[in-house]
PyMOL Python script that loads the backbone (N, CA, C, O; Angstrom):
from pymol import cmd

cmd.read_pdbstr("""\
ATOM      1  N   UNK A   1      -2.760 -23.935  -3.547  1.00  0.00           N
ATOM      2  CA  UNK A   1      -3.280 -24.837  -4.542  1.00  0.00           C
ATOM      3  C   UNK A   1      -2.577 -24.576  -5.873  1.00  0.00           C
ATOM      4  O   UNK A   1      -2.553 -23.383  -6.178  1.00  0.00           O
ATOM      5  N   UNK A   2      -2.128 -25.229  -6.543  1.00  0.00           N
ATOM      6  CA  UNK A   2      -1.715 -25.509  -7.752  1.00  0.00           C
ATOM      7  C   UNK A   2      -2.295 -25.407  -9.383  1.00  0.00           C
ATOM      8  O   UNK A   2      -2.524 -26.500  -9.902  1.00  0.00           O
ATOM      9  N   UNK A   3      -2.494 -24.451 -10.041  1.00  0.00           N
ATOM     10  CA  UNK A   3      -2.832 -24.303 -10.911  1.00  0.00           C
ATOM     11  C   UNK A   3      -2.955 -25.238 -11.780  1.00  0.00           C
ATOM     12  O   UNK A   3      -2.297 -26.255 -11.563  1.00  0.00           O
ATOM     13  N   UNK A   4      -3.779 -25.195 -12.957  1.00  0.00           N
ATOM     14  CA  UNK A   4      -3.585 -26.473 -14.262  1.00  0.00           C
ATOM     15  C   UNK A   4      -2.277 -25.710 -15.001  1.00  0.00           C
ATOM     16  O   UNK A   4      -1.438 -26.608 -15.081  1.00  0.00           O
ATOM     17  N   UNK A   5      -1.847 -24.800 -15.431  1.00  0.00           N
ATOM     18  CA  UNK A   5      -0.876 -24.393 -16.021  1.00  0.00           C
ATOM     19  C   UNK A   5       0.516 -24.840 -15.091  1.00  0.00           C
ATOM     20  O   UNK A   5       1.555 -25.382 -15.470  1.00  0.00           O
ATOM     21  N   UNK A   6       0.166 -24.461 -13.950  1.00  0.00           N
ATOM     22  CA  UNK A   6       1.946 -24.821 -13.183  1.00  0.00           C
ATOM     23  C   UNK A   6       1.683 -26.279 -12.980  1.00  0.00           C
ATOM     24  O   UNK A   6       2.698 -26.970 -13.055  1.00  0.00           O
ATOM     25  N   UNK A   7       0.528 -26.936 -12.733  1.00  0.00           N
ATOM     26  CA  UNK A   7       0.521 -28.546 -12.819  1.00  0.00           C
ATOM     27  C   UNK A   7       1.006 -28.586 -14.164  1.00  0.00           C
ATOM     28  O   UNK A   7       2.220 -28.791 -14.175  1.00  0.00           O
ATOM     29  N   UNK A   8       0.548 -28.477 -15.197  1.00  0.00           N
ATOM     30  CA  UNK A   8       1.385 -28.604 -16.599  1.00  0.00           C
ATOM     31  C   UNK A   8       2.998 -28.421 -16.508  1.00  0.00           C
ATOM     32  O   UNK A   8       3.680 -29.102 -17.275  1.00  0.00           O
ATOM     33  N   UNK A   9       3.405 -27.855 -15.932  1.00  0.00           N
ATOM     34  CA  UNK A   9       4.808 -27.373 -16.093  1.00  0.00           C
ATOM     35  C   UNK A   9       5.695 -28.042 -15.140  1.00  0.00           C
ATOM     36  O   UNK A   9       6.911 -28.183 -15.267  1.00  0.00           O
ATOM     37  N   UNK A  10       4.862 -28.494 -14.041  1.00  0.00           N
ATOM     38  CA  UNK A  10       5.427 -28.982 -13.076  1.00  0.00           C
ATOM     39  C   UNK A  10       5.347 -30.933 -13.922  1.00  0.00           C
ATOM     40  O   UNK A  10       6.224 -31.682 -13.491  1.00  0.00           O
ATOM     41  N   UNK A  11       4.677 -31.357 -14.650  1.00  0.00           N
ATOM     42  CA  UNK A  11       4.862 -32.674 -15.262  1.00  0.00           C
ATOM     43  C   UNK A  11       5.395 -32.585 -16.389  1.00  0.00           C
ATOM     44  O   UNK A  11       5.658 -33.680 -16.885  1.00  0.00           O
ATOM     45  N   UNK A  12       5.775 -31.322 -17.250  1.00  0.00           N
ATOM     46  CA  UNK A  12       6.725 -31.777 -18.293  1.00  0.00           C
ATOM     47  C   UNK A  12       8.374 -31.608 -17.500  1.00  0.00           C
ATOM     48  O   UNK A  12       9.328 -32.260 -17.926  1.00  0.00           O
ATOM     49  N   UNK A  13       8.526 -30.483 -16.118  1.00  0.00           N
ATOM     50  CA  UNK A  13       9.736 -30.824 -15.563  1.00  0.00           C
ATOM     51  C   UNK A  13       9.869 -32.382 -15.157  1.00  0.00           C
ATOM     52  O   UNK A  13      10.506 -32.898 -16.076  1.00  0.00           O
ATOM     53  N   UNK A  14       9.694 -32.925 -14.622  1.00  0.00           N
ATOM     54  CA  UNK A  14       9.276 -33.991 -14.250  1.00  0.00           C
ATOM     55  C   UNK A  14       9.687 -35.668 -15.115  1.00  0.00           C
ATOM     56  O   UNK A  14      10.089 -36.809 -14.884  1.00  0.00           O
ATOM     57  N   UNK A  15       9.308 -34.912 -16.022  1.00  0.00           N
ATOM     58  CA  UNK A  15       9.390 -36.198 -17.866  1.00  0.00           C
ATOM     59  C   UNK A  15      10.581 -36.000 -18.219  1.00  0.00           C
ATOM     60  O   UNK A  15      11.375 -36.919 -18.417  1.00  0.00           O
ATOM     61  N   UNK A  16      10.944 -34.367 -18.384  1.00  0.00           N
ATOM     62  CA  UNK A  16      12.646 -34.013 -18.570  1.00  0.00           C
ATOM     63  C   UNK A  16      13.160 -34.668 -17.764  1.00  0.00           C
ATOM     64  O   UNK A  16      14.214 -35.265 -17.986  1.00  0.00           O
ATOM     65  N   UNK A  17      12.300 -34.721 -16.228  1.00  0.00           N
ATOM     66  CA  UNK A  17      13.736 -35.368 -15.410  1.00  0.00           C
ATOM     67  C   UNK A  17      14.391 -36.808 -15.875  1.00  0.00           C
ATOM     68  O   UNK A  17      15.587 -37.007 -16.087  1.00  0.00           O
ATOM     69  N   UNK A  18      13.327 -37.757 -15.979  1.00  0.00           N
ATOM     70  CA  UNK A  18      12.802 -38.990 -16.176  1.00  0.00           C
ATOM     71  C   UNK A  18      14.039 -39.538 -17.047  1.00  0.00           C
ATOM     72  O   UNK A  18      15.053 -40.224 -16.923  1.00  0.00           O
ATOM     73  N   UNK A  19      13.020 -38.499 -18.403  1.00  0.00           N
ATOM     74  CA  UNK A  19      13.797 -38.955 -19.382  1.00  0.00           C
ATOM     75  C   UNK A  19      15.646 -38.521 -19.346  1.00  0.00           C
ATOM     76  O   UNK A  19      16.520 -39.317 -19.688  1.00  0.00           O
ATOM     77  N   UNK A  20      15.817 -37.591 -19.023  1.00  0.00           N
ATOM     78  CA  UNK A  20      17.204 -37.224 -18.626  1.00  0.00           C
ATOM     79  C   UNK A  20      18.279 -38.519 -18.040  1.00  0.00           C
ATOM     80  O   UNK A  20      19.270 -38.964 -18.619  1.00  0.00           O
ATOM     81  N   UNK A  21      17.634 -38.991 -16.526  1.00  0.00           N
ATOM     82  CA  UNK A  21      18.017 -40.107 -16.123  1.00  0.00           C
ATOM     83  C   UNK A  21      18.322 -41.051 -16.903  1.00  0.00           C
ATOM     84  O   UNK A  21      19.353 -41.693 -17.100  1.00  0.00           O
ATOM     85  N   UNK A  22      16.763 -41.062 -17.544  1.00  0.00           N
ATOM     86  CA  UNK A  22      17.370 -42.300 -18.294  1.00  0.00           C
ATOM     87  C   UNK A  22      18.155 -42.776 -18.994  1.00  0.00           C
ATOM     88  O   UNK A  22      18.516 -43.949 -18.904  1.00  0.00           O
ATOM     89  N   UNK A  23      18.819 -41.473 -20.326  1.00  0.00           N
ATOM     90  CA  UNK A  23      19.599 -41.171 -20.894  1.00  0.00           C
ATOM     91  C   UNK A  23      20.952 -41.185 -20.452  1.00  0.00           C
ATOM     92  O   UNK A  23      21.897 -41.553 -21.149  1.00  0.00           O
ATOM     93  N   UNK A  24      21.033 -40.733 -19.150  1.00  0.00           N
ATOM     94  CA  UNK A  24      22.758 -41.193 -18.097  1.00  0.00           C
ATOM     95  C   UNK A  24      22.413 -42.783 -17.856  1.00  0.00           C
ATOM     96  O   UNK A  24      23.299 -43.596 -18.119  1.00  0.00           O
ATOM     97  N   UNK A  25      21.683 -43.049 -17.571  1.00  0.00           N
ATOM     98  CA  UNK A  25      22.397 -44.404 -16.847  1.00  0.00           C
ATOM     99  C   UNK A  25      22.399 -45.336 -18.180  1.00  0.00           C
ATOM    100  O   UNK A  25      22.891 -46.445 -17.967  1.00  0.00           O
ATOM    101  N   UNK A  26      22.108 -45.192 -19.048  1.00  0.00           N
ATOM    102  CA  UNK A  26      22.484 -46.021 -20.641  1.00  0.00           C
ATOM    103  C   UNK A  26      23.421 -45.369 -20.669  1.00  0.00           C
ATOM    104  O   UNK A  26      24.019 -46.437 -20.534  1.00  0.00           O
ATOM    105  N   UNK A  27      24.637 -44.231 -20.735  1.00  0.00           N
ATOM    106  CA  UNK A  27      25.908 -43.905 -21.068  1.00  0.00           C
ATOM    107  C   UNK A  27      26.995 -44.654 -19.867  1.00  0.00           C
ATOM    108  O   UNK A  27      28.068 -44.101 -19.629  1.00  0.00           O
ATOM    109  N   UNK A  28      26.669 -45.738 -19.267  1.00  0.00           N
ATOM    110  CA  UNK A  28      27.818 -46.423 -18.651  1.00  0.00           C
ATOM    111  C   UNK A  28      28.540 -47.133 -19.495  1.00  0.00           C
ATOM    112  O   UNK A  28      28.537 -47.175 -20.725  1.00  0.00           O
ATOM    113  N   UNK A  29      29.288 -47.802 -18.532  1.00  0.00           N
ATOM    114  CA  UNK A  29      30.233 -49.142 -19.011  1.00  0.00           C
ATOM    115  C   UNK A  29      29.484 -50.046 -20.164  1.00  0.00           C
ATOM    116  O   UNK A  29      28.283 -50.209 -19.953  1.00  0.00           O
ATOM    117  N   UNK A  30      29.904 -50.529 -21.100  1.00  0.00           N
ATOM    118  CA  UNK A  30      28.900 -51.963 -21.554  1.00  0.00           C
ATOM    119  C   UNK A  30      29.221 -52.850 -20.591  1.00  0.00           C
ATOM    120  O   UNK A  30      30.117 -53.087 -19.782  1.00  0.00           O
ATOM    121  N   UNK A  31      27.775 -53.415 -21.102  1.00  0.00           N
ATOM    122  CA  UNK A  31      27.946 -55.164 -20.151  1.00  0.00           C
ATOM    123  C   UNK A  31      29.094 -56.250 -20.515  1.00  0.00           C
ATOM    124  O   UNK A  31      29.412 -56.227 -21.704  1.00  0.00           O
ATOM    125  N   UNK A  32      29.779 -57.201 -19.703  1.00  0.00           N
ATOM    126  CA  UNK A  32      30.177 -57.904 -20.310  1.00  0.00           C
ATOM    127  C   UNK A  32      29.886 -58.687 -21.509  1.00  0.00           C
ATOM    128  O   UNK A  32      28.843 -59.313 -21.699  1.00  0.00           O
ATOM    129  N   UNK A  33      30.713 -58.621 -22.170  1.00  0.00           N
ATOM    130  CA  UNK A  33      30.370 -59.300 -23.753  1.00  0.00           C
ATOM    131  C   UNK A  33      31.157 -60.460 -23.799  1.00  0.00           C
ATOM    132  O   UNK A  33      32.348 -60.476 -23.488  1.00  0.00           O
ATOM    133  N   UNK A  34      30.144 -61.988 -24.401  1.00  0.00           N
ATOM    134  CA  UNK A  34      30.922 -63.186 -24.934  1.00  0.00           C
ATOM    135  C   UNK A  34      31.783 -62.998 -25.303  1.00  0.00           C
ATOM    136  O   UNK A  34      31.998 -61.786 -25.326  1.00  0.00           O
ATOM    137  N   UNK A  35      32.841 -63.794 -25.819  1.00  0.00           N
ATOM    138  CA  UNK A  35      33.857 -63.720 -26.145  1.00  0.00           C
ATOM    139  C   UNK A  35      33.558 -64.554 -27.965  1.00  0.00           C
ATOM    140  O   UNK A  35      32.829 -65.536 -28.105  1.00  0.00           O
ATOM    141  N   UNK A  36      34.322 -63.855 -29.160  1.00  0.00           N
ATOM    142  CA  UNK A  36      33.378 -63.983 -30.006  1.00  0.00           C
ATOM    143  C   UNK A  36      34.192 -65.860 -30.598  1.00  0.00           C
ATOM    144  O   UNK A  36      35.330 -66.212 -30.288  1.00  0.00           O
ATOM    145  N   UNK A  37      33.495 -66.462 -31.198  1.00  0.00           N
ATOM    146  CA  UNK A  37      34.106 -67.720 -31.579  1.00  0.00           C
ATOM    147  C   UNK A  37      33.676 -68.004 -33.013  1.00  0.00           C
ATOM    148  O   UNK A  37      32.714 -67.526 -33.614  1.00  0.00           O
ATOM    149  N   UNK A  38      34.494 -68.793 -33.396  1.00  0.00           N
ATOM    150  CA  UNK A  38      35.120 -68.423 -34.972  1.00  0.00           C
ATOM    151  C   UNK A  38      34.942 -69.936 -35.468  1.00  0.00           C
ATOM    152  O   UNK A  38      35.317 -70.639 -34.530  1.00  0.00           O
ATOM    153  N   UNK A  39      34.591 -70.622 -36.383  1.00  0.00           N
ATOM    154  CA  UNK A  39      34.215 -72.125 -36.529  1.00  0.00           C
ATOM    155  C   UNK A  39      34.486 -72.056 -38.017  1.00  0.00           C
ATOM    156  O   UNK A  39      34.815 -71.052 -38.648  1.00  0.00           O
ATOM    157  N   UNK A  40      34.244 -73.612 -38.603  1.00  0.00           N
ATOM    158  CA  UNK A  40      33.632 -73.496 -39.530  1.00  0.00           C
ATOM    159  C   UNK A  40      33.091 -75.506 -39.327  1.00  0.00           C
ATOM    160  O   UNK A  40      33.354 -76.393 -38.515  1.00  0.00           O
ATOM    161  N   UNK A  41      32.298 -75.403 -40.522  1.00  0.00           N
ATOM    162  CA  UNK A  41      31.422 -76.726 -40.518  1.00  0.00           C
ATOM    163  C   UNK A  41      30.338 -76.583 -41.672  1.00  0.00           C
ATOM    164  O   UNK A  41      30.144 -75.614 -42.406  1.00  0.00           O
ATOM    165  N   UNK A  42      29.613 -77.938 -41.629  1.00  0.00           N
ATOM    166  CA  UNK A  42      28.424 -77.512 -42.859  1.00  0.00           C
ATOM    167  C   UNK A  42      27.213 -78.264 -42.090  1.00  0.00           C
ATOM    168  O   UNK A  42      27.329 -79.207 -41.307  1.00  0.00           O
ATOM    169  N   UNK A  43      26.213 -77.723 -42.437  1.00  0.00           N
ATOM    170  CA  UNK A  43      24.960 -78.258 -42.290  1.00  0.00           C
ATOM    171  C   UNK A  43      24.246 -78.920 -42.911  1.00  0.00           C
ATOM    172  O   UNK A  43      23.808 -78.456 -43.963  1.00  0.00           O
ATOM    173  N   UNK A  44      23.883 -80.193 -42.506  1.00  0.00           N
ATOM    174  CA  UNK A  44      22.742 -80.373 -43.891  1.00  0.00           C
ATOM    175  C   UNK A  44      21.356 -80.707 -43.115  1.00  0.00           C
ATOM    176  O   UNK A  44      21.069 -81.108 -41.987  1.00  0.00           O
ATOM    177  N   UNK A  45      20.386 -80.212 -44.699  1.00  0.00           N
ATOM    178  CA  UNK A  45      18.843 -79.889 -44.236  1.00  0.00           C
ATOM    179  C   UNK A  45      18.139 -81.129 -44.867  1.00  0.00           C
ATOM    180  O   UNK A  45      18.032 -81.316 -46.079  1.00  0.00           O
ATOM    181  N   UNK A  46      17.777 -81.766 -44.106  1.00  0.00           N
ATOM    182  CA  UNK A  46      16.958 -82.830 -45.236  1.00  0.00           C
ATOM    183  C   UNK A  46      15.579 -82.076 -45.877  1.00  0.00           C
ATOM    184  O   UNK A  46      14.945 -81.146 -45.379  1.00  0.00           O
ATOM    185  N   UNK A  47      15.339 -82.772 -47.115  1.00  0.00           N
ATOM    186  CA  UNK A  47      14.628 -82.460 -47.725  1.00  0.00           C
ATOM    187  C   UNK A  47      13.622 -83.303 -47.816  1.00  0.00           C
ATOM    188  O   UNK A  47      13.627 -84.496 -47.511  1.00  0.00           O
ATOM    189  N   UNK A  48      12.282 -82.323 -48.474  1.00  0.00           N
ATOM    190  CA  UNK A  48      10.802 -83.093 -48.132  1.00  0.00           C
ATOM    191  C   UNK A  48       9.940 -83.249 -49.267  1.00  0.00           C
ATOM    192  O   UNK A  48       9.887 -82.254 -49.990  1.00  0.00           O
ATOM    193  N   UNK A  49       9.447 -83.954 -49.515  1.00  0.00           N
ATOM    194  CA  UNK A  49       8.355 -83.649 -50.822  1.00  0.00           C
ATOM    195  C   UNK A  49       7.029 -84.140 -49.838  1.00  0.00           C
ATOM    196  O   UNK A  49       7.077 -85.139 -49.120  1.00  0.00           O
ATOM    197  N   UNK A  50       6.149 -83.470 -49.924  1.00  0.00           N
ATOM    198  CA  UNK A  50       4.834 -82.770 -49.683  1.00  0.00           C
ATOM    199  C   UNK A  50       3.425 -82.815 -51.058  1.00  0.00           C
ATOM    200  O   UNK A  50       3.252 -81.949 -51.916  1.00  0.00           O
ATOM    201  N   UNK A  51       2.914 -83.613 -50.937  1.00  0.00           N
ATOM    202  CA  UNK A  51       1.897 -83.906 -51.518  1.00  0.00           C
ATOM    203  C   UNK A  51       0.453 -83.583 -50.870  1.00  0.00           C
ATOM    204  O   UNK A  51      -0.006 -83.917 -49.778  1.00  0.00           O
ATOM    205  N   UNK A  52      -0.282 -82.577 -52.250  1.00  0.00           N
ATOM    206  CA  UNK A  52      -1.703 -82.519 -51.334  1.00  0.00           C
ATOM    207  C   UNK A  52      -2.642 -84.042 -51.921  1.00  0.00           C
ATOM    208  O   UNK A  52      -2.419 -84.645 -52.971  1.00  0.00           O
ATOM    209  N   UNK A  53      -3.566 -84.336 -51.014  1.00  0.00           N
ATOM    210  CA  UNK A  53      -4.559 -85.704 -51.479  1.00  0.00           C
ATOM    211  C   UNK A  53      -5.099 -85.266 -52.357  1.00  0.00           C
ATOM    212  O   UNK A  53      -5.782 -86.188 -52.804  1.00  0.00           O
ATOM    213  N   UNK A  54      -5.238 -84.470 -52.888  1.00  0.00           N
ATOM    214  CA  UNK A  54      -6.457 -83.932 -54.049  1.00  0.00           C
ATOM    215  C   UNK A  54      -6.058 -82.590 -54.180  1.00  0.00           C
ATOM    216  O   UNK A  54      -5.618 -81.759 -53.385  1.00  0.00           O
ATOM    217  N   UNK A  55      -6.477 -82.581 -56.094  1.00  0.00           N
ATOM    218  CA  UNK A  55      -6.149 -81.357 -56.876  1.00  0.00           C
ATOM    219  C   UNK A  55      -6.742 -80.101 -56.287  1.00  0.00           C
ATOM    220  O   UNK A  55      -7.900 -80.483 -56.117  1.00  0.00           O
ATOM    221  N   UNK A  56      -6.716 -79.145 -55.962  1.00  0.00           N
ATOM    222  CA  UNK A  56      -7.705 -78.189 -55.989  1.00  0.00           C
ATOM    223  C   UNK A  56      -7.089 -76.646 -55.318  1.00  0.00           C
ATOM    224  O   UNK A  56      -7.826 -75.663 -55.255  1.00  0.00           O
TER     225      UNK A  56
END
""", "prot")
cmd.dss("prot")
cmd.show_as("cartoon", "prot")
cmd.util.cbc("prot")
cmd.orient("prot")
């Protein structure tokens, strides 16, 4: 039977592992990336006037 202290020790090995993993498999290759694109142009925003029915 398994102690609460070596159960303790046995789940922070465990979290190290976890987290360890996790930490390698984010140090791969990057993903393919778009290819970046370069423009130019203008936008226009129409504008609004906004009235309340009453002062207050």
């Amino acid at each position: 039977m398994i102690s609460d202290n070596e159960g303790s020790f046995y789940k922070k090995k465990l979290l190290l592992l976890f987290c360890s993993l996790l930490l390698v498999a984010g140090c791969g290759n990057p993903a393919a990336t778009l290819p970046t694109v370069i423009g130019s142009g203008s936008v226009d925003i129409p504008g609004y006037k906004i009235t309340a029915p009453a002062a207050g």
